[in-house]
PATI-883749 format. One record per residue: residue in one letter; x, y, z of N, C-alpha, C, O in turn. Coordinates in steps of 0.02 Angstrom, whole numbers, padded with zeros to 5 digits, always signed. Example, Ala and Ser with C-alpha at 12.3 -4.5 7.8 and 13.67 -1.06 7.14 Angstrom:
2
a+00660-00284+00390+00615-00225+00390+00660-00165+00390+00712-00166+00423;s+00642-00112+00354+00684-00053+00357+00645+00002+00394+00670+00057+00402;
END
This chain:
125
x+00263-00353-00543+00228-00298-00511+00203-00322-00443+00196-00382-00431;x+00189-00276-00400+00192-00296-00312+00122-00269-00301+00128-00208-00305;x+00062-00282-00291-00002-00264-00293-00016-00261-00192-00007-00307-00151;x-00039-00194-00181-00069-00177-00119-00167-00149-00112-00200-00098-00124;x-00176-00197-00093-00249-00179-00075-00254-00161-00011-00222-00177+00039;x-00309-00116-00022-00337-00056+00060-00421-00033+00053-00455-00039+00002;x-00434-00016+00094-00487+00010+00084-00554-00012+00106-00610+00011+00090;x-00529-00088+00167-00586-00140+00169-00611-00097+00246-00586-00048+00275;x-00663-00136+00259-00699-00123+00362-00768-00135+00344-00794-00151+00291;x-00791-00125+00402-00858-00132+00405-00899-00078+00402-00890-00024+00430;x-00958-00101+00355-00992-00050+00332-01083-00087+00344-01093-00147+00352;x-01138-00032+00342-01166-00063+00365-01228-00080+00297-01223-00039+00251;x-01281-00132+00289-01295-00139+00230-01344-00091+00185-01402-00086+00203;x-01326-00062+00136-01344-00018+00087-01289+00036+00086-01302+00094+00070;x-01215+00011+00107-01179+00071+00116-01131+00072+00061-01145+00037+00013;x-01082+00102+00059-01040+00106+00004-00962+00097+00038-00946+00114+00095;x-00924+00067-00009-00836+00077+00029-00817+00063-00043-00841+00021-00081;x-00760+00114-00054-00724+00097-00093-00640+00050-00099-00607+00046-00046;x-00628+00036-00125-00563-00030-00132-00511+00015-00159-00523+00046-00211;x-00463+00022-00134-00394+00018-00187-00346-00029-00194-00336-00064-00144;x-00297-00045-00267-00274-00066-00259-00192-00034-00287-00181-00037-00348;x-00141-00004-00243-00091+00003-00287-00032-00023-00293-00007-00059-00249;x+00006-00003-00366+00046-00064-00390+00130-00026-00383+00129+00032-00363;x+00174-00046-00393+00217-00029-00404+00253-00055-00476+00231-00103-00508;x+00314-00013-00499+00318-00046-00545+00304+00025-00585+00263+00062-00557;x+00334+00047-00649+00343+00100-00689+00312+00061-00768+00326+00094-00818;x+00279+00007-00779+00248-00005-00846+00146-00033-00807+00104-00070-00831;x+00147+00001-00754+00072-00020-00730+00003-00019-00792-00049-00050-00784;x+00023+00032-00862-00018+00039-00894-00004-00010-00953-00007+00002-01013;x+00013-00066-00924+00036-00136-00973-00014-00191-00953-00034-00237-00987;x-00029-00175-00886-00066-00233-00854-00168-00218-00838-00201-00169-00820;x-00182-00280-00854-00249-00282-00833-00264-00291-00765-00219-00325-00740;x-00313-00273-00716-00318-00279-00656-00406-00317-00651-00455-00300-00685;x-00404-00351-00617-00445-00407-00588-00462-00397-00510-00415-00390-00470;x-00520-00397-00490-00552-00373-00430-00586-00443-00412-00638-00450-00444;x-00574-00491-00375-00606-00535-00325-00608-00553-00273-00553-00554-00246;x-00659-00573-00236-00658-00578-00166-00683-00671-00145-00706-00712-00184;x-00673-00676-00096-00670-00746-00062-00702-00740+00022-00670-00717+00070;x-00769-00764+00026-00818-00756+00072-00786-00812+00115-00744-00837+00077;x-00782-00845+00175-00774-00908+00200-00829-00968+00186-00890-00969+00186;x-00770-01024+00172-00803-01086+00147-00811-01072+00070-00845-01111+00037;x-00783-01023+00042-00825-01005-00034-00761-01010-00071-00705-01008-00045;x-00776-01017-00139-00727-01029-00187-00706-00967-00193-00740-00922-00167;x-00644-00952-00231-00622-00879-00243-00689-00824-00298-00730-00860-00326;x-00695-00774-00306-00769-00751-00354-00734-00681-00397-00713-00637-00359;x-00727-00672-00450-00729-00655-00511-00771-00575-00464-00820-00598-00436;x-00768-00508-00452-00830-00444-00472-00813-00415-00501-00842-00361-00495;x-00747-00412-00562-00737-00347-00590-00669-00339-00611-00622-00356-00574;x-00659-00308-00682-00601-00299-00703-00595-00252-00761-00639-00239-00802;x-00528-00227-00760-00524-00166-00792-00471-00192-00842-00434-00241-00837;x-00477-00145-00893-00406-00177-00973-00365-00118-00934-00383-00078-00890;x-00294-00129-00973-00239-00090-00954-00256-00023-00957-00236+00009-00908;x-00298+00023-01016-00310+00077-01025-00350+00125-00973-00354+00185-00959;x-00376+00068-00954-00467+00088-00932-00509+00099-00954-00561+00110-00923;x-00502+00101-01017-00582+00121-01057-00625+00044-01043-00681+00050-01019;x-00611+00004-01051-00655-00062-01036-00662-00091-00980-00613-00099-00943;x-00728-00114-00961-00710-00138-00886-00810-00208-00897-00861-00205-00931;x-00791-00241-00860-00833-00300-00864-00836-00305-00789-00799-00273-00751;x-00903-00364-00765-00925-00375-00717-00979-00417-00709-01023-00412-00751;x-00987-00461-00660-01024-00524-00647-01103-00491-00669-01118-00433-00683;x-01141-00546-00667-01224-00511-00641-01220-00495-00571-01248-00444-00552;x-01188-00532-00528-01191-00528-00442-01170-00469-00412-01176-00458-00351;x-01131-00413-00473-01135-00346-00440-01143-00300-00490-01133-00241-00475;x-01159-00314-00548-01158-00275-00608-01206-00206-00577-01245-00219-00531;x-01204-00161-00594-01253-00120-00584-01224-00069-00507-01237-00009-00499;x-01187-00107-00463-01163-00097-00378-01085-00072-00404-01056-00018-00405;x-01073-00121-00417-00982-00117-00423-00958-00061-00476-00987-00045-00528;x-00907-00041-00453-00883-00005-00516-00801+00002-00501-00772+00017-00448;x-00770-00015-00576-00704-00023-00560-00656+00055-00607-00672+00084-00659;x-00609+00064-00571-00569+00142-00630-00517+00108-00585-00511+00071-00537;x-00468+00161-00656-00398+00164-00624-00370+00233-00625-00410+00278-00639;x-00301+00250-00611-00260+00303-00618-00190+00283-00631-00143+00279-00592;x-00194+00271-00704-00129+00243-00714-00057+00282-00690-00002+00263-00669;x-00092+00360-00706-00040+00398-00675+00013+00387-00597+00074+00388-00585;x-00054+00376-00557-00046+00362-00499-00030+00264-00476-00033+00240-00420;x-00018+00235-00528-00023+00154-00513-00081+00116-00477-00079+00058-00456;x-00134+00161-00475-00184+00130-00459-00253+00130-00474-00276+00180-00500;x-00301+00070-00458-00342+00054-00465-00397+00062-00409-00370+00070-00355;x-00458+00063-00408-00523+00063-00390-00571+00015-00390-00584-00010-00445;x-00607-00009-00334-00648-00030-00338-00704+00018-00289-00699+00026-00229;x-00752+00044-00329-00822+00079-00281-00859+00034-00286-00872+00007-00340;x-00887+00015-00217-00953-00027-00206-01004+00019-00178-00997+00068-00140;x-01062-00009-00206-01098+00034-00190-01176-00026-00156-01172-00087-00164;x-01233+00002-00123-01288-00038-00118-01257-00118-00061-01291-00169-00070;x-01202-00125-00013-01206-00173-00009-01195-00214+00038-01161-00197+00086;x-01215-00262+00033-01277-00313+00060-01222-00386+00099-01169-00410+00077;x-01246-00398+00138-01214-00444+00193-01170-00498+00139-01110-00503+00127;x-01213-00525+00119-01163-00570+00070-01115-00534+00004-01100-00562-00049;x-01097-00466+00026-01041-00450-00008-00997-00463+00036-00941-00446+00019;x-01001-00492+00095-00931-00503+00142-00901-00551+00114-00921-00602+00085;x-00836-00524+00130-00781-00562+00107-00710-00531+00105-00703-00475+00129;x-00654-00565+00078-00595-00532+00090-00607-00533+00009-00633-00575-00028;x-00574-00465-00003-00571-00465-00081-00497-00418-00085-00470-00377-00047;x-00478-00451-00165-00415-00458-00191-00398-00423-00246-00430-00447-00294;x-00367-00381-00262-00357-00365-00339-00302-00412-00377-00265-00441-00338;x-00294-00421-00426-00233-00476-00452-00226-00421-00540-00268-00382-00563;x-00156-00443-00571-00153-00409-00617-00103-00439-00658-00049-00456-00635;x-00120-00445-00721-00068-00492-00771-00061-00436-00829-00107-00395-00834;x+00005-00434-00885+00003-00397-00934-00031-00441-00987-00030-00502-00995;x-00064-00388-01023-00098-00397-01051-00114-00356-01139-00084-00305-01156;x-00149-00380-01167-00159-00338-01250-00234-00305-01197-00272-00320-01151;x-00213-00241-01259-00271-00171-01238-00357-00204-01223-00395-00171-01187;x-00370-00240-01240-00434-00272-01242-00451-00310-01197-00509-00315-01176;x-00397-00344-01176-00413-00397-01142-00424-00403-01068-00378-00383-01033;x-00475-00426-01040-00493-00431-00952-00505-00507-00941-00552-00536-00967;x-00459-00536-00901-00476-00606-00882-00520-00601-00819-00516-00552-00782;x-00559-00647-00808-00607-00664-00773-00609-00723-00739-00657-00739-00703;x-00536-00774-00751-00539-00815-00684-00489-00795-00649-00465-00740-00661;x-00462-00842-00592-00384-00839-00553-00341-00839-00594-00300-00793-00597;x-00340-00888-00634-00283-00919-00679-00280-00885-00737-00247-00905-00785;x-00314-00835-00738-00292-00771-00804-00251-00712-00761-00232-00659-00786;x-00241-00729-00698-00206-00672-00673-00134-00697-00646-00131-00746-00610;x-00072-00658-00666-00003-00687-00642+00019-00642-00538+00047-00669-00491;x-00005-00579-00543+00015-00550-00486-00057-00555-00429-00118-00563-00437;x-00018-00548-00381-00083-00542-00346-00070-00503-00274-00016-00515-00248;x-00127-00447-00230-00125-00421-00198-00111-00454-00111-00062-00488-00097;x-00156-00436-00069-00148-00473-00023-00226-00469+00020-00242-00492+00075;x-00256-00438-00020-00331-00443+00010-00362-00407+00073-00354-00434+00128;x-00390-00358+00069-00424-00323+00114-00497-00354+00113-00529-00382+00068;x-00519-00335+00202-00589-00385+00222-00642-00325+00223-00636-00273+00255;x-00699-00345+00181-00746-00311+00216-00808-00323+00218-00841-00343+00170;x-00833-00309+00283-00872-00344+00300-00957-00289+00312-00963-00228+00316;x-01003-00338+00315-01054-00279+00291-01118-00319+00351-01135-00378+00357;x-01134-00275+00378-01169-00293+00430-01248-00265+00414-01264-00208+00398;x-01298-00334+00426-01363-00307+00420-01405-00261+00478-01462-00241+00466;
END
């Protein structure tokens, strides 16, 4: 599967932008999707991930409550809404997506096989 992320710019802090990410590929409702971003100088970071279905979706403490992830399997794609946020949400962030059993959401890099190409966004105080 070929993963496209969009949806990044600058926003200013307490604002909202939402993420997409879409996939190609005719079995998209096989795979789990994984939402992380990578600030400079910073390790890659885990905010969010959805099971193949969408009924389940998990998330750090560092945006639990802000972030919110859906999909449209119909449509091959995925969502990320941010909401509330704050200078150190900058970063380039990534969706990545591996198949997966109905339950399951990995939460590092190395639970994910595909990966997007990362949209930046940046959040100005």
């Amino acid at each position: 599967v070929q993963l496209q992320a969009s949806g990044g710019g600058l926003v200013q802090a307490g604002g909202s932008l939402r993420l997409s990410c879409a996939a190609s590929g005719r079995t998209f409702d096989s795979y789990a999707v994984g939402w992380f971003r990578q600030a400079p100088g910073k390790e890659r970071e885990f905010v969010g991930g959805i099971n193949r279905a969408g009924r389940m979706t998990y998330y750090p403490d560092s945006v639990k409550g802000r972030f919110t992830t859906s999909r449209d399997n119909a449509k091959n794609t995925v969502y990320l809404q941010m909401h509330n946020l704050r200078p150190k949400d900058t970063a380039v962030y990534y969706c990545a997506a591996v198949r997966a059993i109905l339950s399951h959401i990995p939460t590092t890099e190395g639970g994910y096989h595909y990966w997007g190409q990362g949209t930046l966004v940046t959040v100005s105080s």
